[in-house]
C-alpha positions, 0 to 999 in steps of 0.5 A, spaced: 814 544 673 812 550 669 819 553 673 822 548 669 819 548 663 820 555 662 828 555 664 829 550 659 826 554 653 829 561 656 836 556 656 834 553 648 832 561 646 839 563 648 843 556 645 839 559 639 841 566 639 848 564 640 848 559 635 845 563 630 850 566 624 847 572 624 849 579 628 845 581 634 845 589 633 842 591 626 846 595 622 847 603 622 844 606 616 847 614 615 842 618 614 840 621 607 841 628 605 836 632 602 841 635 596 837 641 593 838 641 586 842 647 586 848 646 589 849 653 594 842 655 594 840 655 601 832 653 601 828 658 605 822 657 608 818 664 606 813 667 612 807 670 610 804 677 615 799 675 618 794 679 613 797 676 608 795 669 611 788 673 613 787 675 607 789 668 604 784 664 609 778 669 606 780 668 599 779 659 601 773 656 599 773 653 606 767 652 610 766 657 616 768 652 622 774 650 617 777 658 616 775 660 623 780 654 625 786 655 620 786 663 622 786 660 630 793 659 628 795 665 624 793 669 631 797 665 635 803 666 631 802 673 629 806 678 631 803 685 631 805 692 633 802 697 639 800 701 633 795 695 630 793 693 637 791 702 637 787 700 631 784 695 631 780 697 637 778 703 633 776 697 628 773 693 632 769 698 637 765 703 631 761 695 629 759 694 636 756 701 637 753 701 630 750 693 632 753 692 625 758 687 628 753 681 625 749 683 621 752 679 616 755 672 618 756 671 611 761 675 610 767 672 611 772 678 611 768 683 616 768 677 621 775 673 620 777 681 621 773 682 627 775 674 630 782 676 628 783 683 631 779 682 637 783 676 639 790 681 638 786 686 642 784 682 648 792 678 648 795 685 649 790 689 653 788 690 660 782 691 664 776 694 660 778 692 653 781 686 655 774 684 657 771 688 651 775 685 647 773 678 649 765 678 650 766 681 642 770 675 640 766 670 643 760 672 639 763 674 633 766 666 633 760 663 634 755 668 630 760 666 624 760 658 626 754 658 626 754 655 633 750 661 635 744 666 631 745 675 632 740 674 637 741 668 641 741 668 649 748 666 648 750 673 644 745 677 648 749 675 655 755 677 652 752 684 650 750 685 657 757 684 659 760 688 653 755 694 655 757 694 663 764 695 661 764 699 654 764 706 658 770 705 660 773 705 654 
């Protein structure tokens, strides 16, 4: 019986369908043009080096977590020489040695530096850098999040491991 009934309204809906004046496919629209007011002048999208993002992210009013996330993109794209990754190791290395690397989590131009320039150190080197580089990383991102304090179990593990590899260097 519900065979039935379903077979009869199928067969009603399709009576309908034919029945009906208007066409089955909707029609195609063309796709608008975006026309620039000034015919012939190509719209090129300018590219920032990644200190000038840098340098823009440090100057925002943002909140810590949100400028660490909008330099997260700027380190994916950015595009650096051996010659940086040379010095920024020589940038990142002396604040560690000094153990002046956090002593000011406020400071958002030193960290953003050393968040940035330990991460291009540690995408492009090998061995006992890539491990410095690292360890210094995590506790310069989490120290300037406010996930961590200069002195927690957290940073002081990843010391331990920066000091086993830092001879190396």
């Amino acid at each position: 019986m519900k065979k039935a009934i379903f077979s009869a309204a199928l067969l009603s809906a399709l009576f309908l369908a034919a029945c009906s004046d208007e066409e089955a496919t909707p029609e195609k629209s063309e796709p608008i043009e975006a026309v620039d007011e000034k015919e012939g002048v190509e719209a090129v999208e300018e590219t920032k080096t990644w200190n000038e993002s840098l340098e823009e992210i440090i100057s925002s009013s943002d909140a810590p977590a949100d400028k660490f996330y909008a330099l997260e993109k700027v380190m994916m794209d950015a595009e650096v020489t051996e010659a940086d990754v040379d010095s920024f190791k020589q940038d990142i290395l002396p604040g560690y040695k000094d153990k002046t690397y956090l002593a000011d989590p406020t400071n958002d131009s030193v960290m953003l530096n050393f968040i940035f320039k330990s991460y291009i150190v540690e995408q492009n080197e090998t061995d006992a850098w890539k491990d410095f580089a690292f360890d210094f990383h995590q506790n310069v991102k989490y120290v300037y999040r406010g996930v961590d304090g200069p002195e927690s179990v957290a940073v002081k593990a990843n010391e331990v491991q920066i000091d086993k590899v830092i001879n190396n260097l």
